[in-house]
MIBA-395687 format. One line per field, with one value per atom (N, C-alpha, C): residue in one letter; residue number from 0; x, y negated, z negated. Coordinates in nm, 4 decimals. Example, Ala and Ser with C-alpha at 12.3 -4.5 7.8 and 13.67 -1.06 7.14 Angstrom:
# residues 2
residuo	A;A;A;S;S;S
num	0;0;0;1;1;1
px	1.3190;1.2300;1.3200;1.2850;1.3670;1.2900
py	0.5690;0.4500;0.3300;0.2250;0.1060;-0.0030
pz	-0.7800;-0.7800;-0.7800;-0.7080;-0.7140;-0.7870
***
This chain:
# residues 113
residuo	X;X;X;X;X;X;X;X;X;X;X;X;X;X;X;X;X;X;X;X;X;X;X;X;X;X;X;X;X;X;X;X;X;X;X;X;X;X;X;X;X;X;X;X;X;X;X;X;X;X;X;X;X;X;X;X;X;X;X;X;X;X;X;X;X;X;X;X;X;X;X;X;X;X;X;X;X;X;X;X;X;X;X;X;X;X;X;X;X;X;X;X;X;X;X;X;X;X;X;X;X;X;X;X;X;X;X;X;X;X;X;X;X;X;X;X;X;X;X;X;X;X;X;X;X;X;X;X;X;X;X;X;X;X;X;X;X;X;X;X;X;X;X;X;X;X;X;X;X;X;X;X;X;X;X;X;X;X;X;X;X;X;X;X;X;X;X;X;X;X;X;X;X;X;X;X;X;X;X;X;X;X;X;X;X;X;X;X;X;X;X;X;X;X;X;X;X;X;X;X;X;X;X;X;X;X;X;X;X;X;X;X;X;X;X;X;X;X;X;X;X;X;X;X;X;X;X;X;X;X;X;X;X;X;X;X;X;X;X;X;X;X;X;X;X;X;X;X;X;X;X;X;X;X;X;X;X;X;X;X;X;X;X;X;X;X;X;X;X;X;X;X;X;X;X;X;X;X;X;X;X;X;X;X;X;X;X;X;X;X;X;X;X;X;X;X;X;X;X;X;X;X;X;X;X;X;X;X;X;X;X;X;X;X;X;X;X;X;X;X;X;X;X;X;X;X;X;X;X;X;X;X;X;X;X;X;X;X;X
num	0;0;0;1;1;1;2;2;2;3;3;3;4;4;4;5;5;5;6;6;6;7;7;7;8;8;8;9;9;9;10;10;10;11;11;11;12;12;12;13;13;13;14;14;14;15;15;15;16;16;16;17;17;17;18;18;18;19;19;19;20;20;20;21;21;21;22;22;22;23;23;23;24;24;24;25;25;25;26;26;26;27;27;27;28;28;28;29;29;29;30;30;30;31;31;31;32;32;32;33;33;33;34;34;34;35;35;35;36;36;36;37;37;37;38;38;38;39;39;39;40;40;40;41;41;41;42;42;42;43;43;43;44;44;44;45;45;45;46;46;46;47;47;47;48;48;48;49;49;49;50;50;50;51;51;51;52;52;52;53;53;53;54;54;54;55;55;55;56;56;56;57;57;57;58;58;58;59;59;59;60;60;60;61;61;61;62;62;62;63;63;63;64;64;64;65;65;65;66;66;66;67;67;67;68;68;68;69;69;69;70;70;70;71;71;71;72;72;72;73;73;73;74;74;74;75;75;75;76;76;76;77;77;77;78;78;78;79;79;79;80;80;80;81;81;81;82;82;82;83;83;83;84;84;84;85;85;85;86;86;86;87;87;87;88;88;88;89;89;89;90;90;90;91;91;91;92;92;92;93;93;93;94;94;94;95;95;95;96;96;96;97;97;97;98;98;98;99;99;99;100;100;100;101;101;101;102;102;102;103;103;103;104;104;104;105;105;105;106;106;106;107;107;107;108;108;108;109;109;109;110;110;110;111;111;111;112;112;112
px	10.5476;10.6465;10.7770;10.8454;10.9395;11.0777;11.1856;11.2620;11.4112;11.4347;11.5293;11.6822;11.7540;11.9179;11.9804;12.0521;12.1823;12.2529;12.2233;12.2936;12.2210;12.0765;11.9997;11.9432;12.0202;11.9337;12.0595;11.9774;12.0535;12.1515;12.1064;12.1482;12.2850;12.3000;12.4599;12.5387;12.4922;12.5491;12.6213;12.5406;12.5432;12.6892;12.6928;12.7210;12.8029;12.9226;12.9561;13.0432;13.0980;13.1312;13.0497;12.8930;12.8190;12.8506;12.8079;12.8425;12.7019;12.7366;12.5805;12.5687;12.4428;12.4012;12.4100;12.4225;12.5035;12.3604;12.2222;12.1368;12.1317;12.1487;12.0980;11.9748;11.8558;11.7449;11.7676;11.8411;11.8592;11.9922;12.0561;12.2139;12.1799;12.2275;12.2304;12.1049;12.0357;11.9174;11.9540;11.8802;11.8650;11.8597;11.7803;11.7375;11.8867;12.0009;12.0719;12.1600;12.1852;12.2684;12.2113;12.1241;12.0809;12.0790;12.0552;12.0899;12.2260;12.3043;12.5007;12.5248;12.4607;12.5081;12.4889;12.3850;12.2925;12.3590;12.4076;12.5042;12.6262;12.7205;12.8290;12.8687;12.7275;12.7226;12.7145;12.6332;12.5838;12.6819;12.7772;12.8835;13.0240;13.0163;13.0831;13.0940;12.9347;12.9008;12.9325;12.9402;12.9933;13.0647;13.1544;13.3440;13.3813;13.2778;13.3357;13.2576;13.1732;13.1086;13.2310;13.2842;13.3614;13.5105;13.5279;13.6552;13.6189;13.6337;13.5359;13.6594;13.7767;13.9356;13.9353;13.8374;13.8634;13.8852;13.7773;13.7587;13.7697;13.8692;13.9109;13.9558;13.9768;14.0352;14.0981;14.2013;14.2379;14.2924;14.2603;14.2768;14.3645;14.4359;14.5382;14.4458;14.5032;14.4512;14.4613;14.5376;14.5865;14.4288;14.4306;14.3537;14.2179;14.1829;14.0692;14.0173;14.1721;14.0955;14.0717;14.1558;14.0783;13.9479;13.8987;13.7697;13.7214;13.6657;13.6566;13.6200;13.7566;13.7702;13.7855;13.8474;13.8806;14.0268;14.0837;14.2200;14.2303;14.3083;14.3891;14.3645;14.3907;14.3874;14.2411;14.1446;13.9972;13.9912;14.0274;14.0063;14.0769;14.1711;14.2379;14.1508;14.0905;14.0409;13.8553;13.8503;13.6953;13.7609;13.8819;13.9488;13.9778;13.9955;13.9999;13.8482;13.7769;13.6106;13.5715;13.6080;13.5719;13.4304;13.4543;13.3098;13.3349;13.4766;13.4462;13.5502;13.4853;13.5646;13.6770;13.7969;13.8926;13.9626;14.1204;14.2206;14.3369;14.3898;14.5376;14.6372;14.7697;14.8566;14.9768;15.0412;15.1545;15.1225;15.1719;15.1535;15.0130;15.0366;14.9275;14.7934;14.6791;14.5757;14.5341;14.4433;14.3843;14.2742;14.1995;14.0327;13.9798;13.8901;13.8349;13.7610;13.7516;13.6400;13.5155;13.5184;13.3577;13.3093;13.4055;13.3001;13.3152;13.4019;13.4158;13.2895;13.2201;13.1451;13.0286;13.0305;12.8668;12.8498;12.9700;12.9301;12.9067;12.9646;12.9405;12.7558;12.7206;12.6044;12.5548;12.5490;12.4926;12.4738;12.6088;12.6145;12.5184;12.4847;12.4339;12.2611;12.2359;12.0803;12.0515;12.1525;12.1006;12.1113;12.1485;12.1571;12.0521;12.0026;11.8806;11.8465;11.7417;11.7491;11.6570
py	-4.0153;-4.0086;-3.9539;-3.8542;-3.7576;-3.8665;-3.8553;-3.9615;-3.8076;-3.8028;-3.6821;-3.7672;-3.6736;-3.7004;-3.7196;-3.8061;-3.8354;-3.7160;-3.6248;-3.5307;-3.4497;-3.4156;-3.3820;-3.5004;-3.5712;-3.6842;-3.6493;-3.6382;-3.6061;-3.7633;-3.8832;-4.0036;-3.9535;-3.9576;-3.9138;-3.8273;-3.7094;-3.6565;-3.7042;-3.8067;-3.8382;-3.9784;-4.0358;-4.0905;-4.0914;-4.0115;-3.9615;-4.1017;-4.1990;-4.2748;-4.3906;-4.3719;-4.4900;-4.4452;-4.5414;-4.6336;-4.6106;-4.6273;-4.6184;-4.7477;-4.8095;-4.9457;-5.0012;-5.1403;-5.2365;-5.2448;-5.1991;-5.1993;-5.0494;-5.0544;-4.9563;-4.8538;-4.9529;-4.8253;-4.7144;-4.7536;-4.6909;-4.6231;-4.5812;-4.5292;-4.4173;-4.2943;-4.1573;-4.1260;-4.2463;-4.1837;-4.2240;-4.1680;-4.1930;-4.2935;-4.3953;-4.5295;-4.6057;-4.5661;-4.5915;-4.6146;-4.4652;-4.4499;-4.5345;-4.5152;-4.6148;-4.7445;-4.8241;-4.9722;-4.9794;-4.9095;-4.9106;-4.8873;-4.7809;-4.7381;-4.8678;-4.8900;-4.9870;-5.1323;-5.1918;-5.2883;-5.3064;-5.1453;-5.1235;-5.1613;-5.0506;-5.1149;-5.2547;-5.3134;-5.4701;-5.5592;-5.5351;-5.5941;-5.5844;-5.4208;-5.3892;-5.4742;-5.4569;-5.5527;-5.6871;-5.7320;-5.9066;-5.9350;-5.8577;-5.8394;-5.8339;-5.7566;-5.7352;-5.8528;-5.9257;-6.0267;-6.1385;-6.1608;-6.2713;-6.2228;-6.1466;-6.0753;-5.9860;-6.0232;-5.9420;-5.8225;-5.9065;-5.7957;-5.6500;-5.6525;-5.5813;-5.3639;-5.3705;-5.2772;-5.2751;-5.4104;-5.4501;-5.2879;-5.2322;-5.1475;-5.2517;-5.2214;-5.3509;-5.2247;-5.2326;-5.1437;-5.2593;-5.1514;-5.1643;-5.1467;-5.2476;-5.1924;-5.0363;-4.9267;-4.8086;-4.7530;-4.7467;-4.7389;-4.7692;-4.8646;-4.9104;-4.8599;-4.8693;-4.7390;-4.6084;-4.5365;-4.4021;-4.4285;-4.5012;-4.4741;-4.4787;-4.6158;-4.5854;-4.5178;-4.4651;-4.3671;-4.4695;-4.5403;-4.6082;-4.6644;-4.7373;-4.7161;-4.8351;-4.8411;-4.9862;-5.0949;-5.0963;-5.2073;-5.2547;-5.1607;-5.1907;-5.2702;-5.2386;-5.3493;-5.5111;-5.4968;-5.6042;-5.6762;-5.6342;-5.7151;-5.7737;-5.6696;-5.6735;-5.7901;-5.8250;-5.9049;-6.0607;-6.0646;-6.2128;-6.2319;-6.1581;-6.2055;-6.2570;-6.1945;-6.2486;-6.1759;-6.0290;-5.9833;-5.8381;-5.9003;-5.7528;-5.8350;-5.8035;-5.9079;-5.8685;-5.9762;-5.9669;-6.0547;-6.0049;-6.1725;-6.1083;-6.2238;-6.2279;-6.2354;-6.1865;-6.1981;-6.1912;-6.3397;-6.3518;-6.2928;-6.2174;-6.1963;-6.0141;-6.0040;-5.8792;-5.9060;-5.7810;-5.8364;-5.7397;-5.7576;-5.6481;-5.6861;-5.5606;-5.5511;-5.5227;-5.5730;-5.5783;-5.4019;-5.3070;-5.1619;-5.2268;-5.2763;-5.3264;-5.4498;-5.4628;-5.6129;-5.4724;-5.4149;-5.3396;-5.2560;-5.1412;-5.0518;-5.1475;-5.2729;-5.3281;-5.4200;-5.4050;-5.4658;-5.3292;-5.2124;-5.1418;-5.0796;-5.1096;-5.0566;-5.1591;-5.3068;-5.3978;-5.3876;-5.3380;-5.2829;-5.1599;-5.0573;-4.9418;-4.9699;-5.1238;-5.1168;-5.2305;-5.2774;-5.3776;-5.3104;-5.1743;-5.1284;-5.0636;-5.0454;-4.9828;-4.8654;-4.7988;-4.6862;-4.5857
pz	-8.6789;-8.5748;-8.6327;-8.6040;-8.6166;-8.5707;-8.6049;-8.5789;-8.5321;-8.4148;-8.3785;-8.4434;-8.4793;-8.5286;-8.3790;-8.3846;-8.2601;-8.2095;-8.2571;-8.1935;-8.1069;-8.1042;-8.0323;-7.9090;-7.8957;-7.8097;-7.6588;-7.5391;-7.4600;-7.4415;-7.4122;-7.3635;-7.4554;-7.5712;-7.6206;-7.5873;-7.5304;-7.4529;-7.3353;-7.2255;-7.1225;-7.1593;-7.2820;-7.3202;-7.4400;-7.4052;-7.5366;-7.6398;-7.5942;-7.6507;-7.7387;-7.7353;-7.7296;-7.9631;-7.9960;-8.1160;-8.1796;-8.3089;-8.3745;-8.4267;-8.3967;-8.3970;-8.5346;-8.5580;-8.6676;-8.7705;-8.7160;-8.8180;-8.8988;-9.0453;-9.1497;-9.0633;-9.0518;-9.0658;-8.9303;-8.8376;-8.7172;-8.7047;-8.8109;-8.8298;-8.7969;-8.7076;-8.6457;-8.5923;-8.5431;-8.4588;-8.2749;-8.2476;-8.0936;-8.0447;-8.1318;-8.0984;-8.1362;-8.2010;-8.2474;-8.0747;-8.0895;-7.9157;-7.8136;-7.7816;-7.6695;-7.6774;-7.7836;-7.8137;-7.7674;-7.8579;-7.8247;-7.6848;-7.6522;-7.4722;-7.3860;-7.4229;-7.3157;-7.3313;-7.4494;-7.5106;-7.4764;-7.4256;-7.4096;-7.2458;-7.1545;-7.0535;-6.9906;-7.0954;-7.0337;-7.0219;-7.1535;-7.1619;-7.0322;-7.0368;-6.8874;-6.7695;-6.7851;-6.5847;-6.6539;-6.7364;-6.7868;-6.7528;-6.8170;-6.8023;-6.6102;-6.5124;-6.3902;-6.3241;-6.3779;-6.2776;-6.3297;-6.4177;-6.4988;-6.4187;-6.3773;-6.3865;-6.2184;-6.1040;-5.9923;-5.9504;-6.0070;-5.9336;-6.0482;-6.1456;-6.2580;-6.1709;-6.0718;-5.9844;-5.8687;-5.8041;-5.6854;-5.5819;-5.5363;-5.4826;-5.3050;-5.3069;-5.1684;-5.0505;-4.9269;-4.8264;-4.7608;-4.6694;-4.5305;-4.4453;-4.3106;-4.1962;-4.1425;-4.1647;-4.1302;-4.2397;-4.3629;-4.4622;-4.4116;-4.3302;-4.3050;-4.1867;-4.0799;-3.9329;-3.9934;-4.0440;-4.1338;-4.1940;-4.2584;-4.2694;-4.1870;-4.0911;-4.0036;-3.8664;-3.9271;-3.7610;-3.6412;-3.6529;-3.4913;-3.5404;-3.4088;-3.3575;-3.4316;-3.5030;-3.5357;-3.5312;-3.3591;-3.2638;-3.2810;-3.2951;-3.2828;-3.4175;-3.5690;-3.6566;-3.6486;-3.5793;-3.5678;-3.4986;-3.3774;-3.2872;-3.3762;-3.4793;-3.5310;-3.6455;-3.6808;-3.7855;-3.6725;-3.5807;-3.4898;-3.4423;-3.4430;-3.3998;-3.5163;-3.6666;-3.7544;-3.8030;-3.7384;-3.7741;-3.9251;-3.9377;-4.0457;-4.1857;-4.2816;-4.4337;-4.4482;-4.4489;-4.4593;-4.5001;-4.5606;-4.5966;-4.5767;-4.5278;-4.4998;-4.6230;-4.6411;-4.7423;-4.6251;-4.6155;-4.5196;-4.4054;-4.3136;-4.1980;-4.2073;-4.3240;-4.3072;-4.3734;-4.3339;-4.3539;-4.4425;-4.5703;-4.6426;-4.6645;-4.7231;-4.7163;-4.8860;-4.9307;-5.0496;-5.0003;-5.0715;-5.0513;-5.0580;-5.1924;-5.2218;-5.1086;-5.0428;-4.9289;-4.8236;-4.8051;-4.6672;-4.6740;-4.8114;-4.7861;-4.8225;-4.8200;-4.8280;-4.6699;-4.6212;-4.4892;-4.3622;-4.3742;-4.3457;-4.3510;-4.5021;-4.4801;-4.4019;-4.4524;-4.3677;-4.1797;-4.1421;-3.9985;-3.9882;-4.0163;-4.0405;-4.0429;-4.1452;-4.1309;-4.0171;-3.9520;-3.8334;-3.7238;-3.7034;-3.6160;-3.5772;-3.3986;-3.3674;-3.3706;-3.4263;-3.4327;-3.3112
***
């Protein structure tokens, strides 16, 4: 079995920051990159499940009829039924992206086709 150098391995490419792994026999191989990539990532999603505001993005109601596409008035009223995720900060209301575009799809697959 032929063992390719790290520099021919596409995943490093794809991955240009990944690390060459803490064991000797695997120093500048492929198997090297992908341990590190795959390590680097795992750790990532750790950090954002431990930490959920890490990629928070927070919308306005104005922000939220533009996506959307409806009047204002229509989220407000979809924000007192209680049918679309939302929180209040003092008298205004803002929207998490990540609850808004997973309730969106959620609307999208209950709907009849």
């Amino acid at each position: 079995m032929k063992i390719l150098p790290a520099e021919n391995f596409a995943y490093y490419r794809q991955y240009p920051k990944a690390k060459v792994h803490k064991h000797e026999c695997f120093r500048g191989t492929a198997i090297a990159l992908v341990q590190s990539a795959t390590t680097s990532h795992l750790q990532e999603d750790r950090e954002r499940v431990m930490n959920p505001m890490v990629d928070a993005e927070v919308l306005t109601v104005k922000e939220v009829s533009d996506l959307l596409r409806a009047h204002p008035a229509t989220v407000y009223r979809l924000i007192r039924q209680g049918k679309i995720p939302s929180f209040q900060i003092g008298t205004d209301w803002r929207f998490l992206k990540h609850r808004l575009v997973r309730w969106m799809a959620e609307q999208s697959m209950d709907a009849p086709q």
